[in-house]
N, C-alpha and C positions, 0 to 999 in steps of 0.2 A: 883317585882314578887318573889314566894317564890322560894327555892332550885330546888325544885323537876319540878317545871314548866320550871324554865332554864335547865336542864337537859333532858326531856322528850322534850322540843321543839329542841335542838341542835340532838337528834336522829332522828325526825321527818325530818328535814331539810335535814340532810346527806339520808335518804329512800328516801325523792323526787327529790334531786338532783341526785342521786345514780341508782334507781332503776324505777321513774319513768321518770325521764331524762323532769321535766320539766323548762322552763325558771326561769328566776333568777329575770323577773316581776312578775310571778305569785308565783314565793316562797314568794318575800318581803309585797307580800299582804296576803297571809298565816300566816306570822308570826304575822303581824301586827295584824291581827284578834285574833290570839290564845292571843299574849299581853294583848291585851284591854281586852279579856273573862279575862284574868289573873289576871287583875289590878282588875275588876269589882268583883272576888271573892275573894282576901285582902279583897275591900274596905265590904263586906258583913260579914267579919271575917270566912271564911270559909278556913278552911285549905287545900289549894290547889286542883288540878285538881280531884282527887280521890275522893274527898267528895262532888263535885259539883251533885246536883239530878236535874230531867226532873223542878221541880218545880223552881230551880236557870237559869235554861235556859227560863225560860217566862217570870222571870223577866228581867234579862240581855237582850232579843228583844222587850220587852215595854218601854226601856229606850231608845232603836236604835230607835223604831218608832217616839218617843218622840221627840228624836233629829231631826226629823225632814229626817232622811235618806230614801233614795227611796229605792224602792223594789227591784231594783236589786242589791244594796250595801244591803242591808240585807241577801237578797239571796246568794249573795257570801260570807257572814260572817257565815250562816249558813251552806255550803257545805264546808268553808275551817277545822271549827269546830269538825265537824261530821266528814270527813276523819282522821283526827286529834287524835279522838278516835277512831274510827277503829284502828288507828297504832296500838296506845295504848294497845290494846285489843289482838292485832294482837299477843301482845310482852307480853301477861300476865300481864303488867304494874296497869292496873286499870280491874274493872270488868263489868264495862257498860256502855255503849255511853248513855251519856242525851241527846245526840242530835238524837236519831235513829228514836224519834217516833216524832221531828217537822218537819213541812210542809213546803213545801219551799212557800213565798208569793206567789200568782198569778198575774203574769206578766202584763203588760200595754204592749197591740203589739199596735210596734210604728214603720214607714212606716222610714224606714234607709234614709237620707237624701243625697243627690247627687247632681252633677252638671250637669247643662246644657255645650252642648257645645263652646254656646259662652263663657260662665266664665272658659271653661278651658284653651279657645285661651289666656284670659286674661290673667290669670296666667303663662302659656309658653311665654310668650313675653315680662316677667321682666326679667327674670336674663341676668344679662350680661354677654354673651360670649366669650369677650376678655379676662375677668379676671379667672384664675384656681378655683376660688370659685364659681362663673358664671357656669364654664363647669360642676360643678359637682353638682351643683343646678337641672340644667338640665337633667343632665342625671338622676337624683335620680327621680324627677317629671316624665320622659316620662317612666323610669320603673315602676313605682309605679303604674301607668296609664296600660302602658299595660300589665302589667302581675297580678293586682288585690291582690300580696302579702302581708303579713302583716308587718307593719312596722319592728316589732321584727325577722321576718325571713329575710327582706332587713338587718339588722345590722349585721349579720350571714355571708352574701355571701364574697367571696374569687372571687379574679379575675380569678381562674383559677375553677369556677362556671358556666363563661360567656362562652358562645360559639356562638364569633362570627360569624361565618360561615354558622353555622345552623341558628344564631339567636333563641337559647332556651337558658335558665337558670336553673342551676338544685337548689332548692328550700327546705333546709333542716327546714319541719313543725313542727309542734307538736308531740309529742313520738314518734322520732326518724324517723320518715315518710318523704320520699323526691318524690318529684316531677318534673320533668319537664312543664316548663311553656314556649313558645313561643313568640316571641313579634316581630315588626313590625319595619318598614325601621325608622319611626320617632325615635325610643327608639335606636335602632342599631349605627346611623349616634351620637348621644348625647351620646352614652358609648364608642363610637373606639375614638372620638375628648377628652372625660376626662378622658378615660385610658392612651392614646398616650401624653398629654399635661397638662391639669389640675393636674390629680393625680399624677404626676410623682414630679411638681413645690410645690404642698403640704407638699409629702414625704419627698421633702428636711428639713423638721426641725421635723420629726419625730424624738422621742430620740431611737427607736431602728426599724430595720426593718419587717415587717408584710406586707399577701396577702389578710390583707382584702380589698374587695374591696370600700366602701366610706369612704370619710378622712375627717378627723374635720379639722380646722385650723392649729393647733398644730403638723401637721401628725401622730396623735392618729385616732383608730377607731372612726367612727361615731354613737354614740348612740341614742336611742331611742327618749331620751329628746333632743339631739344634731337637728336628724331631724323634730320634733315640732319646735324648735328654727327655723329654716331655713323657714317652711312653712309657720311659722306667719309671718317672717320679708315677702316675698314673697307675701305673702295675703295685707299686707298694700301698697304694691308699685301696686298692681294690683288695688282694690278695696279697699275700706274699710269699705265697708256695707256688705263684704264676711264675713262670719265667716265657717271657715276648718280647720277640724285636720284632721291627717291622715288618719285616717279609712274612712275617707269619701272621698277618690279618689280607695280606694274596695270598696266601695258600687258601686260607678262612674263605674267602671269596668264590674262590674257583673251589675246594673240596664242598661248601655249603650248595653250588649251583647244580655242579653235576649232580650229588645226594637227591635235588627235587628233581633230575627229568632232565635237566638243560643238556641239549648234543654238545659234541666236544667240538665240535667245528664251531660252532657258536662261544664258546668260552676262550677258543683259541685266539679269536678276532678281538675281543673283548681283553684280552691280555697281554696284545701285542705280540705275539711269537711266531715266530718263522716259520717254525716247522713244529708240526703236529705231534710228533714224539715228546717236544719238550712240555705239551698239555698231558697227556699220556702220565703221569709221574701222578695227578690227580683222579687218576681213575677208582684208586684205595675206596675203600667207603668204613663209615663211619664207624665205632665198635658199637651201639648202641644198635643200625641198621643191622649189623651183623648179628646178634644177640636175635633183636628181632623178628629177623628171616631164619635162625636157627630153631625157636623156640612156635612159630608159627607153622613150621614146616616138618623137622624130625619127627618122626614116631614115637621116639621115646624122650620126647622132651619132656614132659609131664608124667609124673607115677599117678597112675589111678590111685584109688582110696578102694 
């Protein structure tokens, strides 16, 4: 990348970690975007960000289509780009976003995938509970479960978040937004047993001491990739026709609450999202409720004898 492109992104970086206070997943996919726009105007001979025109932006997303990349990795290459100039612009740096007049793709709505309750029995009745890595398996699965949060805001939490007594967690989301989220005797009973034992057995080979609350091996925090790590090995001792990441025990969350009755204002809050459309996506219901209300209700659901 040229001079002026490491320079204007290392400013970029410090505004959204500074000012917009956002994670440090969605910076390193920021950067990465603005790179690859970076590399792809070298390779055009075009000197740097400032001389890029609306015309070098269609070519640069005809080669992302090219590649073969979905609309929504498009989509996010084009909103990290566009804010990107704005900064820019913001600071006098350059004099017009090439990204202000493209359209973001149009989406594929795609029904968020979940589990049934039998496959989640399965998965709570792998780890093993004798071993401190066991208790804290557990406990990280029945929070996750009941409280619907994001993996990245579980990496966040501090034992002194947990409130056991209450049984709520306080939940620091996106720009700076915290919430209270509630959870239930199964989550409760799995955090007092790996706070009290598991995480204590961990900590001992931490190289300094920290209140975060999950512990990798190492007694380091537990990251993002650290809890992937755990849920695949977890998915193979369960099943092995499961395929789960994490986001798909919040779907589990929000698809299992709405199913009993729960309003979606109420699930909204509980999920942390802005806006209500982005609940809306969990409205689907279950194919089994589906079956059920077909077969309870049709006329010809049943052949007489």
């Amino acid at each position: 990348m040229t001079e002026n492109v490491n320079f204007f992104l290392k400013l970029f970086v410090e505004y959204l970690q500074i000012e917009k206070n956002y994670s440090q997943y969605t910076i390193v996919n920021y950067v990465n975007s603005i790179e690859e726009f970076g590399m792809f105007l070298h390779a055009q001979n075009i000197n740097g960000m400032k001389e890029a025109a609306y015309h070098d932006v269609r070519i640069f997303l005809t080669e992302a289509y090219e590649k073969g990349l979905s609309r929504k990795t498009i989509s996010k290459k084009i909103s990290a780009l566009r804010s990107f100039y704005k900064f820019l612009m913001r600071e006098k740096l350059v004099e017009e976003n090439p990204f202000q007049l493209v359209h973001l793709p149009k989406q594929e709505k795609r029904i968020p995938k979940f589990l049934y309750e039998k496959e989640l029995e399965e998965l709570f009745a792998v780890s093993d509970r004798s071993q401190p890595s066991g208790m804290r398996n557990q406990a990280l699965l029945e929070l996750l479960y009941a409280t619907g949060m994001r993996v990245s805001e579980c990496c966040t939490l501090t034992v002194g978040d947990l409130d056991l007594f209450m049984d709520t967690v306080l939940v620091h989301g996106k720009g700076k937004k915290q919430r209270y989220i509630p959870f239930g005797s199964y989550a409760r009973d799995a955090l007092e047993l790996y706070i009290n034992s598991g995480r204590q057995c961990l900590l001992e080979k931490a190289k300094e001491p920290h209140d975060v609350l999950f512990v990798n091996q190492r007694g380091g925090p537990l990251t993002a990739r650290g809890i992937r790590y755990i849920l695949s090995g977890l998915v193979k001792k369960a099943s092995g026709t499961l395929h789960i990441h994490p986001h798909m025990l919040r779907h589990t969350f929000a698809t299992h609450l709405l199913n009993e009755g729960a309003d979606l204002r109420s699930v909204q809050e509980l999920l942390g999202h802005s806006n209500l459309s982005s609940t809306q996506i969990y409205t689907h219901v279950s194919k089994e409720m589906l079956r059920n209300t077909y077969m309870s209700h049709h006329p010809r659901a049943f052949k007489e004898n």
